[in-house]
C-alpha positions as CSV (number, residue, x, y, z in Angstrom):
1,X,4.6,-0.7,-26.5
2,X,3.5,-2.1,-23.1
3,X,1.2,0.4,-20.7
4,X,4.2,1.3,-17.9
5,X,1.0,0.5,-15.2
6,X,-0.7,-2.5,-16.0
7,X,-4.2,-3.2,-14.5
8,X,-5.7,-6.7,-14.3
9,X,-8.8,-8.1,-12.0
10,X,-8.3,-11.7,-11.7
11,X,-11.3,-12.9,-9.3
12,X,-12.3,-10.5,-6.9
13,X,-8.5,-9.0,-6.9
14,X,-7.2,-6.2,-8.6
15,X,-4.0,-6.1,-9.6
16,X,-1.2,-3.5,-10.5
17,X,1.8,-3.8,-12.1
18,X,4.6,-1.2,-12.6
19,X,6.0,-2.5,-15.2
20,X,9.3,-1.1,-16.3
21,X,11.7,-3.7,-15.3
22,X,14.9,-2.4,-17.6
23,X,14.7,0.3,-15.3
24,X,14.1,-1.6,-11.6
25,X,10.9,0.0,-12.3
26,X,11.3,3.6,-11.4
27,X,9.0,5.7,-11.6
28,X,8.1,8.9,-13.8
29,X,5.7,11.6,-13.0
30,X,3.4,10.6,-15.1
31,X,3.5,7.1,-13.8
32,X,2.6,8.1,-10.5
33,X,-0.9,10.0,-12.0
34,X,-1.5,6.9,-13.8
35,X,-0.9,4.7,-10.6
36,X,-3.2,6.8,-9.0
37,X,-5.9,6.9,-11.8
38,X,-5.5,3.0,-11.5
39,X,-5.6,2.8,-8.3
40,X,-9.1,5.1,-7.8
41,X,-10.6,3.0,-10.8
42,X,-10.3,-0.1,-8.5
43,X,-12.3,1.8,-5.7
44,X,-15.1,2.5,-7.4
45,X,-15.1,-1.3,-9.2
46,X,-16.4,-4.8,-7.3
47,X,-13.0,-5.9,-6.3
48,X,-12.9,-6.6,-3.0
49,X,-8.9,-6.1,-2.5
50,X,-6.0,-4.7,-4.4
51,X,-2.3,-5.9,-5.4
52,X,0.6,-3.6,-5.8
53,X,3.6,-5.3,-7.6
54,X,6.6,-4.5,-9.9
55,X,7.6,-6.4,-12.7
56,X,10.4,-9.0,-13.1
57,X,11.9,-9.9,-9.8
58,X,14.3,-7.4,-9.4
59,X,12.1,-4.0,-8.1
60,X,9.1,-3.4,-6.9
61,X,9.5,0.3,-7.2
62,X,13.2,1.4,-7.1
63,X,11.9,5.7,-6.2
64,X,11.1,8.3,-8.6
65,X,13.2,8.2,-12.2
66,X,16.3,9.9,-11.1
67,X,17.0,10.9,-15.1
68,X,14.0,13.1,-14.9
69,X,15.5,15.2,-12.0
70,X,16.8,17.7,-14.3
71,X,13.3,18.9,-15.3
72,X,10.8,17.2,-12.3
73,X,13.7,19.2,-9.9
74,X,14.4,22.5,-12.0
75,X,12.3,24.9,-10.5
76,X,9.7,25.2,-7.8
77,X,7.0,24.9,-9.7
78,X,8.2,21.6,-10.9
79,X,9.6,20.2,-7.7
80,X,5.9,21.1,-6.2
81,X,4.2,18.8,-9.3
82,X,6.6,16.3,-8.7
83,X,6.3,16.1,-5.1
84,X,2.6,16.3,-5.1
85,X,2.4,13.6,-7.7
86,X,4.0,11.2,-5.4
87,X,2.1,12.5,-2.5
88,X,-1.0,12.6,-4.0
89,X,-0.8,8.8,-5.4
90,X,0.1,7.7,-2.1
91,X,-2.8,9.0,0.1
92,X,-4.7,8.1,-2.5
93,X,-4.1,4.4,-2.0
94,X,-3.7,4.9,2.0
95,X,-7.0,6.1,1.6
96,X,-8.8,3.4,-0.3
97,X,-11.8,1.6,1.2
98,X,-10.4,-2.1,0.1
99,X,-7.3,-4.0,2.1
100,X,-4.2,-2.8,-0.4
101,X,-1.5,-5.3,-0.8
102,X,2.4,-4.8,-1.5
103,X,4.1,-7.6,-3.1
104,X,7.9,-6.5,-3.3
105,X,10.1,-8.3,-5.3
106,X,13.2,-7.3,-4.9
107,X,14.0,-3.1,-4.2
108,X,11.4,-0.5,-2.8
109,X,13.8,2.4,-2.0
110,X,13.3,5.9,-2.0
111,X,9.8,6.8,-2.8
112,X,8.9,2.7,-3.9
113,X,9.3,2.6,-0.1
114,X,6.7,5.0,0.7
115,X,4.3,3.4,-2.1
116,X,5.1,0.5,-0.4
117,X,4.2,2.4,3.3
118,X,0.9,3.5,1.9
119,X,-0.2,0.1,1.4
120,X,-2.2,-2.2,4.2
121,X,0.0,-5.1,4.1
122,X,3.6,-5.8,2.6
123,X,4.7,-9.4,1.3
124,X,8.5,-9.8,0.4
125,X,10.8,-12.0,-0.9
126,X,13.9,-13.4,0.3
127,X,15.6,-10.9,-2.1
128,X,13.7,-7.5,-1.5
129,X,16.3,-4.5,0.1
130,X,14.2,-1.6,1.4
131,X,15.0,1.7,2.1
132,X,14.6,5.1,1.8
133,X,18.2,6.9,0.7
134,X,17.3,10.7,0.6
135,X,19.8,11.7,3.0
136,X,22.3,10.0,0.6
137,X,20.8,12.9,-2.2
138,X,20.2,16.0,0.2
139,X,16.4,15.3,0.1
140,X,13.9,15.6,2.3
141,X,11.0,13.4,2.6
142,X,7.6,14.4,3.1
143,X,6.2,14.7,6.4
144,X,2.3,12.6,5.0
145,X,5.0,9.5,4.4
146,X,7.4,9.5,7.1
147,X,4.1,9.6,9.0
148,X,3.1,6.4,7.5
149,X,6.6,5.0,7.8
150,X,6.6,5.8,11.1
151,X,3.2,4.4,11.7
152,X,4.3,1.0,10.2
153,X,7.4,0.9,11.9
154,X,7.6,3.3,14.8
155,X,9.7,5.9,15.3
156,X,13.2,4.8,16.4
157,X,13.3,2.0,13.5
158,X,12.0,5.4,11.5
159,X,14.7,7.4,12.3
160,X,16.8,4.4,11.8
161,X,16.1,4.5,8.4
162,X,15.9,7.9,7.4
163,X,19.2,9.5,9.3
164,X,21.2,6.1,7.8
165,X,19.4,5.6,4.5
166,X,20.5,2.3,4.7
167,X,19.2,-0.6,2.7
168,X,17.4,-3.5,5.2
169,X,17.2,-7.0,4.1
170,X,14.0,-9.0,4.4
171,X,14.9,-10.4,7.5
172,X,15.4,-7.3,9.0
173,X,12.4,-5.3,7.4
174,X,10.5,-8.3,8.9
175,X,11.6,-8.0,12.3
176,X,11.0,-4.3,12.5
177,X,7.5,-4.9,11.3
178,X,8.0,-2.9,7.4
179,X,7.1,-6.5,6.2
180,X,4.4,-9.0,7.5
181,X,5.7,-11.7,6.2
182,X,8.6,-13.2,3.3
183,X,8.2,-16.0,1.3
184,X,10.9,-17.7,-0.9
185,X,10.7,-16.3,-4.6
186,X,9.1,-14.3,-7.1
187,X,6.0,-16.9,-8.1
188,X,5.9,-17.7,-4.2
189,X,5.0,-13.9,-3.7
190,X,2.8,-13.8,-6.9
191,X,1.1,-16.7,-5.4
192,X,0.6,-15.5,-1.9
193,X,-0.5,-12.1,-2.9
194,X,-3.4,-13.3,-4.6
195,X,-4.2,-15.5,-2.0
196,X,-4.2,-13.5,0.8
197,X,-6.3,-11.2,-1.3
198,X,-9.0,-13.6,-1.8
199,X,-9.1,-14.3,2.2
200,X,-9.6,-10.4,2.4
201,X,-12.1,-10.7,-0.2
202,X,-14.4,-13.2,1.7
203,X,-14.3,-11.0,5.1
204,X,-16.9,-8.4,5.5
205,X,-16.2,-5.0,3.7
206,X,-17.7,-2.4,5.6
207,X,-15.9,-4.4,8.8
208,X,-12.4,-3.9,6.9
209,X,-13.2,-0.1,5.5
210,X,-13.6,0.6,9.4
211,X,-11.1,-1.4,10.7
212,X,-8.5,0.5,8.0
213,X,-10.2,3.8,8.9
214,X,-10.2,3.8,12.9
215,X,-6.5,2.4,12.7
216,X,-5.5,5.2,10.3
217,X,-6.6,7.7,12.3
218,X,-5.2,6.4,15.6
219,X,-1.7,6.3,13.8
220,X,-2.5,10.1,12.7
221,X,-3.1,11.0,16.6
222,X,-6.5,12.1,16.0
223,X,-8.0,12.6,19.6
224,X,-10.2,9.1,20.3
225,X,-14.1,10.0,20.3
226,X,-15.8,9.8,23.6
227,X,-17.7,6.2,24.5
228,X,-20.9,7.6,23.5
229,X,-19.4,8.9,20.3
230,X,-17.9,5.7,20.1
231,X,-20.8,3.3,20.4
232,X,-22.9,5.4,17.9
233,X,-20.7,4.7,15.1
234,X,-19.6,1.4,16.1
235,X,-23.3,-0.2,16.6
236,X,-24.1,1.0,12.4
237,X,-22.8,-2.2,11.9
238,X,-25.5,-4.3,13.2
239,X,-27.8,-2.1,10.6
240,X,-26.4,-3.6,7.8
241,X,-27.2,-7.0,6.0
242,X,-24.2,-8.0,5.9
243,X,-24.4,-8.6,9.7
244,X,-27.8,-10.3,8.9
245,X,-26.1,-12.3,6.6
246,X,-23.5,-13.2,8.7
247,X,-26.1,-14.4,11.6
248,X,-27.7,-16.7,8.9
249,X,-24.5,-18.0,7.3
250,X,-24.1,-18.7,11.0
251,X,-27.4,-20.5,12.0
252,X,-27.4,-22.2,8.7
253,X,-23.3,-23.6,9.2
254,X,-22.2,-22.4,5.5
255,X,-19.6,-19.6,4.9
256,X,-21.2,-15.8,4.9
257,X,-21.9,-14.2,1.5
258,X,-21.0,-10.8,2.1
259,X,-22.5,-7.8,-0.1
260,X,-20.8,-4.6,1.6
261,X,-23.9,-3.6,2.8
């Protein structure tokens, strides 16, 4: 039997793939621990940017495995595991130091949506239907992802989809900003993903760790540092050999080898 979250590296790009299809890819409990075991694994490896994809090209993540409500839902205790699961595999990727890419084929509903929020950047196809139907179940969502979703897409086109739980086409999701960008079919998206991870991979890393960091925390309404504060975090860079190497790449008119440090 097939791993339900498969992991690949291909290049400098990691890949994952939920990968129950006969099911649109829901998603167990236990899925979402090993999504974020996978996803931590990739972290702490040399790839330099990360793929989030579903199976087939039907789902990318159609929301937690609605059969397993009758135990994941039971009691408190098990609605807290099964909450904090999801949670927990979500900041997890929000919080990884590498660019983290969504390629949805097809549905990200319910809590494939949030996945799909957590992520830097979201590719579609012409086919993917997003949406988050909680108010269709009497659930609530929690307040770390509708702060992502609302950081993605602001907060009337958040409240849109949360008080409707309607289901947006691509078009749509692109003009509200829940997707950068839609491209015809399932290989199309396949394709793109890993090439849009590869022109991640060849920008500096410690410039994209900061650039993910600073814009995370604006979204989060941290209070901005002061100049000063500013400038002594900002000017680290020019400390590192990466911006040496970038100077030389420069001088020498060849494309920069960046190390992350």
């Amino acid at each position: 039997m097939e791993p339900l979250i498969i992991t690949e590296q291909r290049g400098m790009i990691g890949w994952i793939t939920i990968n129950r299809a006969e099911k649109r890819n829901a998603m167990s409990q236990e899925m979402w621990h090993e999504l974020r075991r996978a996803a931590l694994a990739f972290a702490s490896s040399d790839a330099r940017a990360l793929v989030i994809t579903g199976a087939g090209a039907k789902a990318f993540a159609s929301g937690a495995d609605i059969m397993e409500f009758g135990t994941t839902k039971g009691t408190p205790e098990a609605a807290r595991a099964s909450f904090l699961a999801v949670d927990d595999a979500c900041r997890a990727i929000a919080a990884l130091p590498i660019p983290v890419i969504a390629a949805i084929n097809g549905y990200a509903v319910g809590a494939g949506l949030e996945l799909a929020a957590s992520c830097d950047y979201r590719l579609g196809t012409e086919q993917a239907k997003l949406g988050i139907t909680a108010s269709k179940m009497g659930i609530t969502v929690g307040q770390g992802h509708i702060q992502r979703l609302t950081a993605v897409v602001g907060m009337s086109w958040s409240l849109d989809l949360l008080l409707t739980g309607r289901l947006v086409d691509a078009n749509e999701a692109l003009r509200m900003g829940l997707l950068h960008r839609v491209v015809a079919d399932h290989k199309a998206l396949l394709r793109e993903a890993q090439a849009l991870g590869e022109l991640f991979s060849e920008r500096a890393p410690l410039s994209l760790t900061w650039a993910k960091h600073v814009v995370q925390r604006i979204a989060s309404g941290a209070p901005l540092p002061t100049p000063e504060e500013d400038a002594r975090e900002a000017i680290q860079c020019f400390e590192t050999g990466d911006f040496l190497e970038a100077v030389q790449a420069f001088s020498e008119k060849r494309a920069p080898r960046f190390s992350g440090h």
